[in-house]
C-alpha positions, 0 to 999 in steps of 0.5 A: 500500500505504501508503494502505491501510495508513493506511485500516486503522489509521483504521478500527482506530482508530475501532471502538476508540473506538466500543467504549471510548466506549460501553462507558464511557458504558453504565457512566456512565449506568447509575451515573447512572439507576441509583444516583443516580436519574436517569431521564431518558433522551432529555433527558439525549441531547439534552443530549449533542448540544448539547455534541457540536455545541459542541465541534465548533463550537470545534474548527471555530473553531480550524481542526482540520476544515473545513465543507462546505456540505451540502443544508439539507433534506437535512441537516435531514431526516437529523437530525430522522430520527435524533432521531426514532429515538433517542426511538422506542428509548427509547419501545420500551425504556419500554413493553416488557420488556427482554428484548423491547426487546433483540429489538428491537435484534437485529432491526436487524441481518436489517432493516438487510440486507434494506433494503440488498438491495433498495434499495441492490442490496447483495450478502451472501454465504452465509457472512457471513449464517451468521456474522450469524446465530450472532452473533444467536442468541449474543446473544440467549441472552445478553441476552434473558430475559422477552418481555412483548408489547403492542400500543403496545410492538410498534408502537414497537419496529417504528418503531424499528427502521426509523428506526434502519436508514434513519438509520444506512443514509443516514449511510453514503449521505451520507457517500459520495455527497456526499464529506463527512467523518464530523465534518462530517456530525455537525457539520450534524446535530448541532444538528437531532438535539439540537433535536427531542429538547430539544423532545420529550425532557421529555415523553417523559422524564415519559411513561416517569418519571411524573416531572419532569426540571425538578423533579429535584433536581440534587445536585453528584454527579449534575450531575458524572456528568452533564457527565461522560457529557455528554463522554464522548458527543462521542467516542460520536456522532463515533466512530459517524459515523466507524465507520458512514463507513468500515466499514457500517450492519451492521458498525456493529450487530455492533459495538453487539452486541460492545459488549453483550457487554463491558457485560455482563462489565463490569456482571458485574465491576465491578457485580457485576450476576447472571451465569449460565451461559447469559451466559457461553454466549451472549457465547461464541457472539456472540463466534464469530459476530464472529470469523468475521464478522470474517474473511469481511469481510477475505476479501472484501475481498481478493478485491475488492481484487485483483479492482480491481487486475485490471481496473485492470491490464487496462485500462491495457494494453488503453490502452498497447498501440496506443500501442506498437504504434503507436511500434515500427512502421516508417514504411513500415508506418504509410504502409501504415495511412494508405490503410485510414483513409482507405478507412474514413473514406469509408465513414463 
């Protein structure tokens, strides 16, 4: 019981962290791009990534995790893949309307599911597909407004979605089948994630900006914002490995739309962003649609629980019983099972 509690608070503990963080990164870049005129996007999570791997690198230094040797083409293969991803969405956000690209975040969600299905053989009860559902149709009435389709918009946002679902599926995998822990993961794949995106991130960043990231103008405000959302990432990147390792791919995503949520009502208060009626009903119905996802998880998982606990119990009476049966007999009733061996055995 002790373990289980311990498990609870980590996994507590963790999508706290993933919510603060990412909620508090969204205000810091939105001030960023927005207020301060800083455009570049994927440049700006390649540098996320150097700095998430160097304070790994120090935390490493000073003994706080211990590395494990992983696959080099697995490693690789997995890092380039989410750099790859990352790009993708911030190419789908750039060729497509925002309310597009928010479907394209919502159909993660339905795609992350089938792929579990089919390949995983992962079962999704009726009841935690209702609630997936209504968290969906809730965000989408939140956030989705104008649907503007392009063909090159619509090819991005698909190839997006699918390298977003084997990246964010396969740090689950990995984590699980190779027994290795969030921060060591990130750790290996930090460096492969940031050195893709470095290469690229310029080149998409002037695609999107028409503009230059080595030519802007780094004033002392924009560069403090910058180290700040810098920082800010390392707790982003670890708490998603973290999340992603201890809960799943598709709790991971209902998160993310949680997160939606909270930046809306953050952007509505703080940055008095417009708000309507329709915002305030769609946060309502997510909101229903996380509870209820929330608490057929939890249900599940009892059951689950005592079902192990069962066949756990079975099976350690089904092992004790000869033992006993065995010990409690008389001598004279041993002697009597020495013949039947022996007759058993000849027949053998």
């Amino acid at each position: 019981m002790g373990e289980m509690s311990s498990y609870q608070l980590g996994v507590i503990g963790a999508l706290f962290l993933s919510v603060a963080s990412s909620v508090s990164i969204v205000i810091c870049n939105k001030a960023l791009m927005s207020n301060l005129g800083f455009p570049f996007a994927t440049t700006l999570t390649s540098w996320h990534l150097i700095v998430t791997f160097c304070t790994l690198h120090a935390a490493q230094r000073f003994n706080f995790f211990e590395t494990k040797p992983i696959d080099l083409k697995t490693i690789m293969l997995f890092g380039i893949l989410n750099g790859i991803s990352i790009g993708l969405l911030n190419l789908s956000l750039g060729f497509n309307s925002i309310g597009f690209y928010q479907m394209t975040k919502l159909a993660i969600i339905p795609f992350t599911v089938l792929l579990e299905t089919l390949f995983l053989k992962k079962q999704f009860s009726q009841k935690i597909k209702l609630s997936l559902f209504l968290l969906l149709v809730g965000v989408g009435i939140a956030s989705v407004t104008d649907l503007q389709l392009n063909f090159v918009g619509t090819i991005l946002s698909l190839l997006a979605i699918i390298t977003t679902c084997v990246g964010q599926i396969l740090t689950n995998t990995i984590q699980k089948k190779l027994n290795v822990s969030s921060t060591q993961l990130l750790y290996h794949s930090a460096p492969f994630q940031a050195a893709i995106l470095f290469v690229s991130g310029p080149f998409v960043d002037q695609m999107l900006t028409k503009k230059n990231v080595f030519a802007h103008k780094y004033t002392p405000i924009v560069l403090a914002f910058i180290i700040l959302s810098c920082l800010i990432s390392v707790a982003v990147n670890f708490s998603t490995f973290l999340v992603i390792g201890k809960t799943s791919p598709v709790t991971y995503q209902v998160l993310g739309h949680l997160k939606t949520c909270l930046v809306l009502a953050f952007g509505y208060t703080l940055l008095h962003d417009p708000f309507s009626e329709r915002n305030i009903i769609g946060i309502l119905i997510a909101i229903c649609g996380m509870g209820l996802y929330s608490y057929f998880c939890t249900q599940e998982n009892k059951k689950k629980q005592l079902v192990d606990l069962s066949l756990a119990s079975q099976v350690k009476d089904k092992d004790g019983s000869p033992l006993l049966a065995v010990k409690n007999m008389s001598h004279q009733e041993k002697e009597s099972l020495e013949p039947k061996k022996s007759t058993k055995d000849s027949l053998v």
